[in-house]
N, C-alpha and C positions, 0 to 999 in steps of 0.2 A: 476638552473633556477631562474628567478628575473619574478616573476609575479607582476599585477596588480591588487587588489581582490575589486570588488564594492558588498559588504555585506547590505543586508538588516539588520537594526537596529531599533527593535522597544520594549518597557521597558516592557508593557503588552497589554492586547486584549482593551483597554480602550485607548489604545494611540496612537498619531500616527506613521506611522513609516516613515523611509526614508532609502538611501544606503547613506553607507559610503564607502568610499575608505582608500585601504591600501594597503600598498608595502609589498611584501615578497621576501625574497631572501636567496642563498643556499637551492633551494627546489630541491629534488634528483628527478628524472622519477621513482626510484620505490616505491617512498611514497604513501601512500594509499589516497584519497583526503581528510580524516578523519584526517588523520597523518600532512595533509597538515596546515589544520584549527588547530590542535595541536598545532604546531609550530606560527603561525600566534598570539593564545589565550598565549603562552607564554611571546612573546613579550610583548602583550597589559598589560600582569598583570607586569611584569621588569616595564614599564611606567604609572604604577597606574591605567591604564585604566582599564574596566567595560569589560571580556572578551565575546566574540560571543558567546552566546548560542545556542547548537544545539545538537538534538535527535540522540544516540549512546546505541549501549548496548553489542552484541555480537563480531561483526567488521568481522562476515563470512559469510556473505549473507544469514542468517538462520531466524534472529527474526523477521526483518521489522520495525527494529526501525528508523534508520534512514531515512531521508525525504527532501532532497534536491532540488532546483529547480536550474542548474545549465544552465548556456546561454542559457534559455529556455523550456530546455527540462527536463525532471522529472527522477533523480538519473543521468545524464549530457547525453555525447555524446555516451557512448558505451550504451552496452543493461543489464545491470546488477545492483545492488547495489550500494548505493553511497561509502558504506564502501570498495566494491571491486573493484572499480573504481580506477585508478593509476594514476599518474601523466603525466606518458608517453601517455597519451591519447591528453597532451596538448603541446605548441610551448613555448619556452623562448621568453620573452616578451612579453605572451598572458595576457588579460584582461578578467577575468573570474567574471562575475554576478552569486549570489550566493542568492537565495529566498526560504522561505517557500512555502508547499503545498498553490495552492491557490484556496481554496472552501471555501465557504460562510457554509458548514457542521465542517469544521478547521480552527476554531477560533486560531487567534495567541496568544499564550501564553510567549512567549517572545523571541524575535529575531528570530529565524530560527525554534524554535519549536511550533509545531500546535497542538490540544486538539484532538486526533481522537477516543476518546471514542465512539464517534457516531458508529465507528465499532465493539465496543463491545456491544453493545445494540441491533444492529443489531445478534449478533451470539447470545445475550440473549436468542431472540426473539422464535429460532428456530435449531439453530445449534446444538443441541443434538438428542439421542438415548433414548427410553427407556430399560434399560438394567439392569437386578437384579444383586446387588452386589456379592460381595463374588473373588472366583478367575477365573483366565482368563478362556474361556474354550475353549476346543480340536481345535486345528487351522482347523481340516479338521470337524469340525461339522457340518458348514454351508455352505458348498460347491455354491464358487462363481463364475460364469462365467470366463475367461478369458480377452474379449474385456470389462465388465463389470469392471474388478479390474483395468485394465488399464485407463478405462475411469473416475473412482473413483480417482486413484495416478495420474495421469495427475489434476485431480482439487483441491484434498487434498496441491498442492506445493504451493499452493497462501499465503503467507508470512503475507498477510494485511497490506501492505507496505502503500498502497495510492496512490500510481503514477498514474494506474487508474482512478483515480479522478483528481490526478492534473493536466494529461494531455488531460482529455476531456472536449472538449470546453464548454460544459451543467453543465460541475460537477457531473458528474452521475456517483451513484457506482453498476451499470449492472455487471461488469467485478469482482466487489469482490463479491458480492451478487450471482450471478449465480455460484462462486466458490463453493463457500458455500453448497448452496443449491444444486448444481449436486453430489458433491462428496459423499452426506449421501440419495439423494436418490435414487440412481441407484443402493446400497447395500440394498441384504434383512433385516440388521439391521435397518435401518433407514427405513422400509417399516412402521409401525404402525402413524410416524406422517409429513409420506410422503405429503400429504394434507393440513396437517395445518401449516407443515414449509414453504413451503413455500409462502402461504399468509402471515402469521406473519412475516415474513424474507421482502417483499417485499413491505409488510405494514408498518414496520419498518424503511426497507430504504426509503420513501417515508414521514414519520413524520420527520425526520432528518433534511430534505431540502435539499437533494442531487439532481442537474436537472434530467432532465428525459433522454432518452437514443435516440440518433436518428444515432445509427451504425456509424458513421463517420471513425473509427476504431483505433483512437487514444492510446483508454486504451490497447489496445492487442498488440500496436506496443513499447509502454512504460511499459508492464508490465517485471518485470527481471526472472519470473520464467514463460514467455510463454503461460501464459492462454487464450488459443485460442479464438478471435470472438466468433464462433459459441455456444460457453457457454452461452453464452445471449438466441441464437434461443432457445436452452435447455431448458433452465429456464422459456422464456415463454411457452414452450407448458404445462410444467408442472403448472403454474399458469393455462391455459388457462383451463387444464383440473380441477383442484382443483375447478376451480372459477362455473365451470358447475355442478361437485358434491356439492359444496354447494348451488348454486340457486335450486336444487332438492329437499333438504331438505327440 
């Protein structure tokens, strides 16, 4: 395949950026589009040039490092990882635009890579247990519901990718934040700081500067591990009720 690649290029968060354009060819359908940009970064260093920066770690759909915005849409045209994203997804002689995450919470840090610690600050906040060390104990000690462990591992697979956010027109991280916060408190383990996670978690995402949330449903249809809309309704009742137990106090 002989694509056409218009690549965002910008040196740091201080600069400005622009797309460049570049030719690639001999690109195989089953190259990863990771593998693709590979091939692309090899060239540009054979010709002295300053290779495309861009966030990679695992390359299995597991860590959520990578962060693409590709014709558009966040991790490109299929529903997955930009790492597990294939090339056969695209036509010879396609023109493929190739962007950072883009929120005003993910500062670009240089060409394709964006600063999302903001989501680590956010799981600071609140995304823990209190739990006494030592060793694991008895799997059947704390006997968990069924639709309850289910409704936990359905929101435990959120990656913290960012797509999320890059694909909601506000910038809002409802969709990583409700991940968060559903998955520890629907477990009896996470019952002691049920309350104050997730104020802090949502107080959190709200000092970042991530927009506010108006369902439009964007993040849920961009996210690659399926975290459902109604994660958000979750997360607000559990604020809703939090926010009444502390106006009591």
């Amino acid at each position: 395949m002989k694509l056409t690649l218009r690549v965002w290029r910008q040196k740091n968060a201080g600069a400005d950026g622009a797309m460049s354009t570049y030719e690639v060819d001999g690109i195989s359908q089953d190259m990863s589009f990771l593998e693709m940009l590979d091939t692309l970064n090899e060239e540009l260093i054979l010709k002295g040039e300053d290779p495309v920066a861009f966030d990679h770690d695992c390359r299995e759909g597991i860590c959520g490092a990578c962060s693409l915005v590709i014709n558009g849409d966040a991790h490109g045209p299929e529903r997955t990882t930009t790492c597990q994203l294939h090339m056969r997804s695209f036509e010879d002689g396609d023109t493929i635009d190739v962007e950072p995450w883009r929120a005003s919470a993910f500062p670009v840090v240089k060409d394709l890579v964006v600063d999302r610690s903001a989501f680590d600050r956010i799981i600071q906040a609140g995304g823990y247990i209190t739990a006494p060390t030592g060793a694991a104990p008895e799997a059947h000690a704390t006997p968990v519901p069924k639709p309850d462990a289910d409704f936990a591992f359905e929101h435990a697979e959120c990656i913290g990718c960012g797509a999320c956010v890059a694909a909601c027109p506000n910038g809002s991280a409802m969709l990583f934040t409700s991940a968060k916060v559903n998955h520890l408190n629907v477990l009896p383990q996470g019952a002691p700081e049920r309350e104050t996670r997730v104020l802090d978690m949502v107080g959190q995402m709200d000092a970042e500067g991530f927009g506010g949330c108006t369902l439009t449903g964007e993040c849920a249809t961009a996210c690659p591990k399926g975290i459902p809309l109604p994660s958000i309704a979750a997360m607000n009742k559990e604020w809703l009720r939090a926010n009444r137990k502390a106006a009591k106090r």
